[in-house]
N, CA and C of each residue as an Amber inpcrd file, in Angstrom:
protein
   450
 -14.1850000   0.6520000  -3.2840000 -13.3320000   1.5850000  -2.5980000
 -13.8000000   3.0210000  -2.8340000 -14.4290000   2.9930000  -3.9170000
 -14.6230000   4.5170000  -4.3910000 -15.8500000   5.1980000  -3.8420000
 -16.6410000   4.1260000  -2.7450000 -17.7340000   4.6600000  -2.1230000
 -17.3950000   4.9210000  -1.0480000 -16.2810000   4.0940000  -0.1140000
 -15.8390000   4.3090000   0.8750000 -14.9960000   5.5290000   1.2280000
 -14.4660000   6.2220000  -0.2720000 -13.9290000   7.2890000  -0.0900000
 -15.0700000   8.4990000   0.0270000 -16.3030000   8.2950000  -1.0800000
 -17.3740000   9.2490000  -1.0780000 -18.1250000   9.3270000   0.1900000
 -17.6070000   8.2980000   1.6770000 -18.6410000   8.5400000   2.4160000
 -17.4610000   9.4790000   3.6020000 -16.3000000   9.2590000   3.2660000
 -15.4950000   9.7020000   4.2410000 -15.8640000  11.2820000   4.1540000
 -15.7430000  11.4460000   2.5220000 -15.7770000  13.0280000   1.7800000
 -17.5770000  13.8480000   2.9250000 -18.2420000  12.7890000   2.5640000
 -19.9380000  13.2340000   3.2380000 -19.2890000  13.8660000   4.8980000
 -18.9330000  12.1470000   5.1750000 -18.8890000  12.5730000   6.7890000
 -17.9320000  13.8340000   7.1740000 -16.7330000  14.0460000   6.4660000
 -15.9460000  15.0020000   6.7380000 -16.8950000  16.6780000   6.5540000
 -17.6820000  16.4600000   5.3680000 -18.6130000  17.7120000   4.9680000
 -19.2480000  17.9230000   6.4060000 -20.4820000  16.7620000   6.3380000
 -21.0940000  16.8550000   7.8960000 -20.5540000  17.2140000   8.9870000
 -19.4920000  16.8080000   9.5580000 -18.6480000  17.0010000  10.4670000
 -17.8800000  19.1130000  10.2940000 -17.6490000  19.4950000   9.6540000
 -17.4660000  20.5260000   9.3670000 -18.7420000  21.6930000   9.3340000
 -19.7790000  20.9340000   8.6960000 -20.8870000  22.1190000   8.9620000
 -21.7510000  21.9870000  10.6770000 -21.1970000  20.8520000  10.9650000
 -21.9100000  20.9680000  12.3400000 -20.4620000  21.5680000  13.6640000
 -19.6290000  21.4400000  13.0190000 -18.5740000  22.4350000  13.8140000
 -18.7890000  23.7440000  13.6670000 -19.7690000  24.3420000  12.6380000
 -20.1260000  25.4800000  12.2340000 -21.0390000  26.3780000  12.6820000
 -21.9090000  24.9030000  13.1920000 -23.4580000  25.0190000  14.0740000
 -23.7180000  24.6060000  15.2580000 -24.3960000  23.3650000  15.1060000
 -24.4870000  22.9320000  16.3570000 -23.5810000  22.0760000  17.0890000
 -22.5100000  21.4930000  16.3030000 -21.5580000  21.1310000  16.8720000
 -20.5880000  21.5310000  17.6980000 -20.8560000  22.8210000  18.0520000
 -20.3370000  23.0870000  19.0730000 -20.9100000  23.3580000  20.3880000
 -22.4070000  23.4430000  20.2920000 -23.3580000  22.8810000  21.0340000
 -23.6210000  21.8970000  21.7060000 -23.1450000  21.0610000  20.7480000
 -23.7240000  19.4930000  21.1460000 -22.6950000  18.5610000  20.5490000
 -21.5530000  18.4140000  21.3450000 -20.6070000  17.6320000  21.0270000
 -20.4880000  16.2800000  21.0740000 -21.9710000  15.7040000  20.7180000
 -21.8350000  14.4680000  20.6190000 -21.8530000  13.9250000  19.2290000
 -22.2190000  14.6830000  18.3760000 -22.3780000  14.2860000  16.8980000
 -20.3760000  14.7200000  16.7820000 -19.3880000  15.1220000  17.4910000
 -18.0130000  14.9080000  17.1000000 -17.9440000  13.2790000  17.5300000
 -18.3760000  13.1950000  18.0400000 -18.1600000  12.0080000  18.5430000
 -18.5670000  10.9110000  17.8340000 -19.6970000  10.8420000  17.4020000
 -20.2590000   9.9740000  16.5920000 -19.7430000   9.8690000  14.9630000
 -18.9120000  10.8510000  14.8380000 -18.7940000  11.3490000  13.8370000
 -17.0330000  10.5860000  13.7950000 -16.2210000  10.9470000  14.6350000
 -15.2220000  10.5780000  15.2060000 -15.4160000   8.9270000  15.1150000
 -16.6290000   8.3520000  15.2350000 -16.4930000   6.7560000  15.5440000
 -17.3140000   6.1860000  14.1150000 -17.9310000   7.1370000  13.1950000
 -17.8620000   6.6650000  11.8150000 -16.1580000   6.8180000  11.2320000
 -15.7620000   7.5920000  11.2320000 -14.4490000   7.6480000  10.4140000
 -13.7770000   6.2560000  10.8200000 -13.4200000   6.1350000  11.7450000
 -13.2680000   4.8520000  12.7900000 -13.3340000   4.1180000  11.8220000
 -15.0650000   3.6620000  11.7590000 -15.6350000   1.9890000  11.4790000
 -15.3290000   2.1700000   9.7320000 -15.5980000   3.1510000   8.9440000
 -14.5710000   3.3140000   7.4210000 -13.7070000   2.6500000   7.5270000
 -12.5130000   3.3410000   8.0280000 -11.2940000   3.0900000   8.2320000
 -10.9130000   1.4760000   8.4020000 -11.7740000   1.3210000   9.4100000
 -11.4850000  -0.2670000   9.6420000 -12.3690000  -0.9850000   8.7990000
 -13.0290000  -0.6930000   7.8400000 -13.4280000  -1.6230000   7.0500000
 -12.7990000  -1.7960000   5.5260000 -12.2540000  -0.3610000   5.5680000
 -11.0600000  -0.5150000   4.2280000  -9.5740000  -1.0100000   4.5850000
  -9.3750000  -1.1050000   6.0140000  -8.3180000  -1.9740000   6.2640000
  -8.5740000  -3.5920000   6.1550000 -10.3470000  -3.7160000   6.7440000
 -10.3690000  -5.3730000   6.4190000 -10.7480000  -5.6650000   5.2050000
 -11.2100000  -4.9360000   4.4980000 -11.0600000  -4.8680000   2.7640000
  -9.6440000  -4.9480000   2.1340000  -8.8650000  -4.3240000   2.1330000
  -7.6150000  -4.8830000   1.9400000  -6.8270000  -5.9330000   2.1510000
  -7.5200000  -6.1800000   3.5360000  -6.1790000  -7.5540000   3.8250000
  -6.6560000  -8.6060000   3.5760000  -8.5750000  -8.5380000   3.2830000
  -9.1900000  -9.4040000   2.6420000  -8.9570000  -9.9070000   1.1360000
  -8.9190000  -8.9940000   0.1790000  -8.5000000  -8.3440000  -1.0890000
  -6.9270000  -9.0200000  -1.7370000  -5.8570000  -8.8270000  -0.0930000
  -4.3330000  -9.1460000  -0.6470000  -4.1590000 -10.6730000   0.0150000
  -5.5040000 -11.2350000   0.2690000  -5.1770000 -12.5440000   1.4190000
  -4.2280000 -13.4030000   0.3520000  -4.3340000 -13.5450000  -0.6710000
  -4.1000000 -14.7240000  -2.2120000  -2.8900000 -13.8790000  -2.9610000
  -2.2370000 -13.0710000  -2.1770000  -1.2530000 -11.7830000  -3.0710000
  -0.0750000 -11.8930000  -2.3470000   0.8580000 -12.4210000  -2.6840000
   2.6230000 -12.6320000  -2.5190000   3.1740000 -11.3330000  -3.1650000
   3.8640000 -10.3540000  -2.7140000   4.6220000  -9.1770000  -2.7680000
   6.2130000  -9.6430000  -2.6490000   7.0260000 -10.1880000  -3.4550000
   8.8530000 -10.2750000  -2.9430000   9.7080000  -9.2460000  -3.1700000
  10.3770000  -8.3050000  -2.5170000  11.2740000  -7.9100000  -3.0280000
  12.6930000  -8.0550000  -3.1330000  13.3890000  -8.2710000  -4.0420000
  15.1520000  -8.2060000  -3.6620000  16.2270000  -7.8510000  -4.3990000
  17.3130000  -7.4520000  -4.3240000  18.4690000  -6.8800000  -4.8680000
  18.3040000  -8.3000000  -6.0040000  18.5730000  -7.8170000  -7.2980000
  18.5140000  -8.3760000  -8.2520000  20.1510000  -8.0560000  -8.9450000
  21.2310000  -8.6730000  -9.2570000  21.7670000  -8.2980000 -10.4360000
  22.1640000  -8.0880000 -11.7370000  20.8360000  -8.9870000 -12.1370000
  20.1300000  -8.8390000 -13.0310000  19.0370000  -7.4610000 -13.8090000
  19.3730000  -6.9010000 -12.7790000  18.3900000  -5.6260000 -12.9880000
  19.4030000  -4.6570000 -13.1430000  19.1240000  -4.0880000 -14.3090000
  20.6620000  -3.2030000 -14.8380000  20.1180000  -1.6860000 -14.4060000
  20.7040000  -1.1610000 -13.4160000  20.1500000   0.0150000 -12.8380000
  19.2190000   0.3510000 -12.5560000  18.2250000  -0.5940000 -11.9700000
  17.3140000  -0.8690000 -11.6200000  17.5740000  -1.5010000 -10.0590000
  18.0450000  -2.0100000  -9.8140000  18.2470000  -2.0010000  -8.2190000
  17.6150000  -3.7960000  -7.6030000  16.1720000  -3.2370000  -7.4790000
  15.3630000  -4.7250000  -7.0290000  14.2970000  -4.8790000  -7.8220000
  14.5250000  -6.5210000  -7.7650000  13.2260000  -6.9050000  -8.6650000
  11.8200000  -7.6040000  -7.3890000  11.1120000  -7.1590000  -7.8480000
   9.3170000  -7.3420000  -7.3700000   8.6510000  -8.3570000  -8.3270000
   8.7710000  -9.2930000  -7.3980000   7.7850000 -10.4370000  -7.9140000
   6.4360000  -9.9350000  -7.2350000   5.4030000 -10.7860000  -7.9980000
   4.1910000 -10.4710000  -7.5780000   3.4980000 -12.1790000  -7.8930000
   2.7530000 -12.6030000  -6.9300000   2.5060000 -13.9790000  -6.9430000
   0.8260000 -13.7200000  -6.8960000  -0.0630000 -14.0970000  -7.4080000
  -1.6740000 -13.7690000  -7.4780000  -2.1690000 -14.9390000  -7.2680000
  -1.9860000 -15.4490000  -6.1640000  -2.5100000 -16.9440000  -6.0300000
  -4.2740000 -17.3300000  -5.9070000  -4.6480000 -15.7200000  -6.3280000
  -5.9360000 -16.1310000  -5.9690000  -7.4610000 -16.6330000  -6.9350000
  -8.2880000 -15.9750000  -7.0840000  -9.1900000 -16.6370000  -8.4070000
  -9.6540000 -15.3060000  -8.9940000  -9.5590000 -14.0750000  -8.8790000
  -9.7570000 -13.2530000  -8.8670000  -7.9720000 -12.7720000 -10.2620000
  -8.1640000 -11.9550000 -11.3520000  -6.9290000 -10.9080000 -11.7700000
  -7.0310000  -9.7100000 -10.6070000  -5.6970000  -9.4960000 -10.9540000
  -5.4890000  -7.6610000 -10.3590000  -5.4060000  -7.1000000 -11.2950000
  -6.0170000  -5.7460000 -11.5260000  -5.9370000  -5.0760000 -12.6260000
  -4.9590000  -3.3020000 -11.7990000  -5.2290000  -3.5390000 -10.7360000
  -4.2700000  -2.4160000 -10.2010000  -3.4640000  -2.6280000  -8.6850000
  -2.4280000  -2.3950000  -8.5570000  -1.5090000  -3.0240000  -7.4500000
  -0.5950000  -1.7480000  -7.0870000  -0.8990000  -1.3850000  -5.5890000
  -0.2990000  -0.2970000  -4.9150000   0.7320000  -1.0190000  -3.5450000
   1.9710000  -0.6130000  -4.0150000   2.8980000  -1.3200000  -2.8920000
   3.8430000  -0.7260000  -2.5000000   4.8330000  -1.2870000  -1.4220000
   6.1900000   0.0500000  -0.6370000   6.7760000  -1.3870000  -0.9210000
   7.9240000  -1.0350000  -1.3710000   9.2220000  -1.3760000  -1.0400000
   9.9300000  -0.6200000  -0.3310000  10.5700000  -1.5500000   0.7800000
  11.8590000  -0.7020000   1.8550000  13.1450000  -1.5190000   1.9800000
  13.8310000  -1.0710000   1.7410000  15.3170000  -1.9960000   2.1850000
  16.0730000  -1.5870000   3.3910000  16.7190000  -2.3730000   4.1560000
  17.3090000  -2.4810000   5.6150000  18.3470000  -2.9780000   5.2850000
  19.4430000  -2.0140000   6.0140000  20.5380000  -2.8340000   6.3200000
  20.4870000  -3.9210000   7.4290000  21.8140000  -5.2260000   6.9210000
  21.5320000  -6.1710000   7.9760000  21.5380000  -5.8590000   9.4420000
  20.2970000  -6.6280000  10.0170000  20.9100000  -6.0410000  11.9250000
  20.2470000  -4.6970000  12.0820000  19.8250000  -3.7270000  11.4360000
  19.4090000  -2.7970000  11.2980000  17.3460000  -2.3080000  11.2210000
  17.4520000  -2.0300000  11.9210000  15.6520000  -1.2100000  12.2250000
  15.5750000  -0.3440000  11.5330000  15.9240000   0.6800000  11.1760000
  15.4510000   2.0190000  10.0130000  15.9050000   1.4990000   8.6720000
  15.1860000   1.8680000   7.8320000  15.4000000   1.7720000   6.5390000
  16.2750000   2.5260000   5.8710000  17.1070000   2.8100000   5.1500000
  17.6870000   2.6400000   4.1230000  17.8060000   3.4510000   3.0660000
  16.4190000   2.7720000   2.2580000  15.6920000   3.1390000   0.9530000
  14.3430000   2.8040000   0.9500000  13.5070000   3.1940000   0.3330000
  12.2110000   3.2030000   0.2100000  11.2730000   3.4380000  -0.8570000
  10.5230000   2.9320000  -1.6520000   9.7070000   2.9600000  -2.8370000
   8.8670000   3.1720000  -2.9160000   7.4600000   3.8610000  -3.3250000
   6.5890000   3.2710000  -3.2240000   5.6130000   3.4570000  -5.1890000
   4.6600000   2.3910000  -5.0740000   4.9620000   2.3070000  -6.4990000
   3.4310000   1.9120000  -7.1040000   3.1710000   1.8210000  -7.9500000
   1.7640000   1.5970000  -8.4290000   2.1190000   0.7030000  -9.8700000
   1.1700000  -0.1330000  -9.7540000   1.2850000  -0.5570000 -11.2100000
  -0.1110000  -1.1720000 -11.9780000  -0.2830000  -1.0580000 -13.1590000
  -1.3620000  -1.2930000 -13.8430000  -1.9000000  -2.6950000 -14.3960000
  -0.8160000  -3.2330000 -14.3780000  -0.3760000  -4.2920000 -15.2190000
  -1.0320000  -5.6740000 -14.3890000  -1.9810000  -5.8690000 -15.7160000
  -3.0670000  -7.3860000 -15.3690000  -2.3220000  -8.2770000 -15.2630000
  -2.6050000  -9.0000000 -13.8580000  -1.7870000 -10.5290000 -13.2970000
  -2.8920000 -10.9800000 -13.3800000  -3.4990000 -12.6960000 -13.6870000
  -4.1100000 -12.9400000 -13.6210000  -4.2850000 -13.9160000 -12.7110000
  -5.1340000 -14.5180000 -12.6340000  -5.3370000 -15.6740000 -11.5460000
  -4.3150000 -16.6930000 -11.5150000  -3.5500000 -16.7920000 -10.0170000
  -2.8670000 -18.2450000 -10.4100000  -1.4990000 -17.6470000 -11.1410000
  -1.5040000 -16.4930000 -11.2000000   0.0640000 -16.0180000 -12.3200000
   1.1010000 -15.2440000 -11.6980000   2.3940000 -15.6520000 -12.4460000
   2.9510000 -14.6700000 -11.5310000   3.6760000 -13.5210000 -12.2800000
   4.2190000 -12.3840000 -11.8580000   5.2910000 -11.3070000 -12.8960000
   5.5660000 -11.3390000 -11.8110000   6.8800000 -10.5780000 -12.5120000
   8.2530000  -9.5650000 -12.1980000   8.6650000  -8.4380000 -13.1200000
   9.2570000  -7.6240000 -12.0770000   9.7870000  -7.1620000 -12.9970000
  10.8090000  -5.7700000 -12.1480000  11.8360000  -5.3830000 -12.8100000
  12.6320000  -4.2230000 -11.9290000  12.3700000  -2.9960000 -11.5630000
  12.7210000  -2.7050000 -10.4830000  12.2030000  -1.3030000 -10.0370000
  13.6810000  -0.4680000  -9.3400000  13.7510000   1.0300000  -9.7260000
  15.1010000   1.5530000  -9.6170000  14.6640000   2.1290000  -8.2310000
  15.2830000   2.3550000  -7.2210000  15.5050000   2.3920000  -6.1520000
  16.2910000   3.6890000  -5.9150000  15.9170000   5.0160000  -5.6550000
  16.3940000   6.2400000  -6.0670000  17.7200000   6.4710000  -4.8190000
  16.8580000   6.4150000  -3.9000000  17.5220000   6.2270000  -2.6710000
  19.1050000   5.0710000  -2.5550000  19.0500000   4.3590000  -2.9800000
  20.1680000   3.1210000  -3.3610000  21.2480000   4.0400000  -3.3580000
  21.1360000   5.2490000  -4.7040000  22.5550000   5.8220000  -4.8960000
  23.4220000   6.0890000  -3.6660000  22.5500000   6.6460000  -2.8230000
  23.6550000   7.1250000  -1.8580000  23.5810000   5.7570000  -0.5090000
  23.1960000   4.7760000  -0.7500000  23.9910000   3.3490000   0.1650000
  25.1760000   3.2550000  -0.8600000  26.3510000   2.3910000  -0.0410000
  27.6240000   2.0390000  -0.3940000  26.8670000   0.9630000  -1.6020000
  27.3400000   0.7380000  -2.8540000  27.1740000  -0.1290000  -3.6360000
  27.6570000  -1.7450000  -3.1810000  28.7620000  -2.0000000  -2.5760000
  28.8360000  -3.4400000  -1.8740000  28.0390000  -3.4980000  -0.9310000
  27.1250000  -3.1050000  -0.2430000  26.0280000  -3.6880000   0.4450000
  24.8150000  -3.4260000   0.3020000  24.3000000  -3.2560000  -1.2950000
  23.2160000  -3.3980000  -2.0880000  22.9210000  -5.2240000  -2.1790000
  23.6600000  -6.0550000  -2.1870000  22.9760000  -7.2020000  -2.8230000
  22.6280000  -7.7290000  -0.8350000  23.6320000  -7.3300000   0.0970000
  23.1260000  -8.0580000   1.7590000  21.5160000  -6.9260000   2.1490000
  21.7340000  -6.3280000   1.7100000  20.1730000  -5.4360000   1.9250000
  18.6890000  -6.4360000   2.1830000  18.3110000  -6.4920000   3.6320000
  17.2010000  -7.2810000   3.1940000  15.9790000  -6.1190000   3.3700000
  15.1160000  -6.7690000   2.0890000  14.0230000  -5.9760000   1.3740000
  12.7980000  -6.3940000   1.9080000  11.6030000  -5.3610000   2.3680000
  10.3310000  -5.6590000   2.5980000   9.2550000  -5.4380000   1.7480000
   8.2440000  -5.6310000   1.4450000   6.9870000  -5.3460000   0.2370000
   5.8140000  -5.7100000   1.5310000   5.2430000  -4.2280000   1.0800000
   3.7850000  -4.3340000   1.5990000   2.6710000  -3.9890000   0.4200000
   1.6470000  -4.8120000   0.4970000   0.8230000  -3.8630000  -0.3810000
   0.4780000  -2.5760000   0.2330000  -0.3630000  -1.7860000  -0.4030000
  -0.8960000  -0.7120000   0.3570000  -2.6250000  -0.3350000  -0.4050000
  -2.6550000  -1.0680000  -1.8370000  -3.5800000  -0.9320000  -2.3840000
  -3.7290000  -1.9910000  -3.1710000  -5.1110000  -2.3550000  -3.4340000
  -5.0920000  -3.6910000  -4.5280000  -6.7470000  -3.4010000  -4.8050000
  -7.0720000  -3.4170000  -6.5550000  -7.8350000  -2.9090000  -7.3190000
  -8.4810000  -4.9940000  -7.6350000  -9.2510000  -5.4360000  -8.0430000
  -9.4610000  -6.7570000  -8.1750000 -10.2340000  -6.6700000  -9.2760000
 -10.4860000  -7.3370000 -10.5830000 -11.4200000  -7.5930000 -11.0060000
 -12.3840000  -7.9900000 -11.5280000 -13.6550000  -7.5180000 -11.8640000
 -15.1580000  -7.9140000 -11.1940000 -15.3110000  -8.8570000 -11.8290000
């Protein structure tokens, strides 16, 4: 990931000194330039979803979680540990399209192959939903980042 960011950093440089020069000359290097960011982009999106294919994200109103709100399972079904895990939690009211509440959260903590954790996460936003319709809240988990390792 950390090259894919160093090439965005290049192309963005490039792209800026030729807006400086000849890029405004010759507006085809925006273009080309415009359709690298592109093919990045879409290769750290199919890097990811490649990455989370073996990765179960749950979230839900726990009452078990003492001011803490919802608990996040994390399921690693794959052969590979995670050594770093970037995810959103959002909660919806029932029947409801906009969210609610919203999380988003990072964690460090080695899952290993085949394993699963949990564990609670406080939900800042929660305070101001009505407390009786914290546990009907249904909850979404996306990853957004996942570290694997080597």
């Amino acid at each position: 990931m950390a090259i894919v960011v160093g090439l965005v950093v290049a192309l963005i440089l490039l792209l800026a000194f030729n807006l400086l020069g000849a890029g405004l000359r010759n507006p085809r290097w925006l273009f080309v330039g415009a359709v690298l960011i592109f093919a990045l982009y879409k290769f750290g999106a199919d890097q990811l979803a490649e990455d989370s294919a073996d990765v179960l994200v749950v979230a839900q109103y726990s009452d078990h979680c003492e001011n803490r709100h919802v608990r996040v399972t994390i399921h690693n079904g794959g052969d590979t540990a995670i050594t770093n895990l970037r995810f959103a939690i959002t909660g919806f009211q029932p029947n409801h399209s906009e969210p609610v509440a919203t999380r988003y959260e990072t964690t460090d903590r080695i899952i290993g192959a085949n394993q699963v954790w949990s564990h609670c996460w406080r939900v800042l936003q929660l305070d101001n939903v009505d407390a009786s319709l914290h546990p009907s809240l249904r909850w979404e988990a996306e990853i957004r980042g996942i570290t694997l390792a080597e």
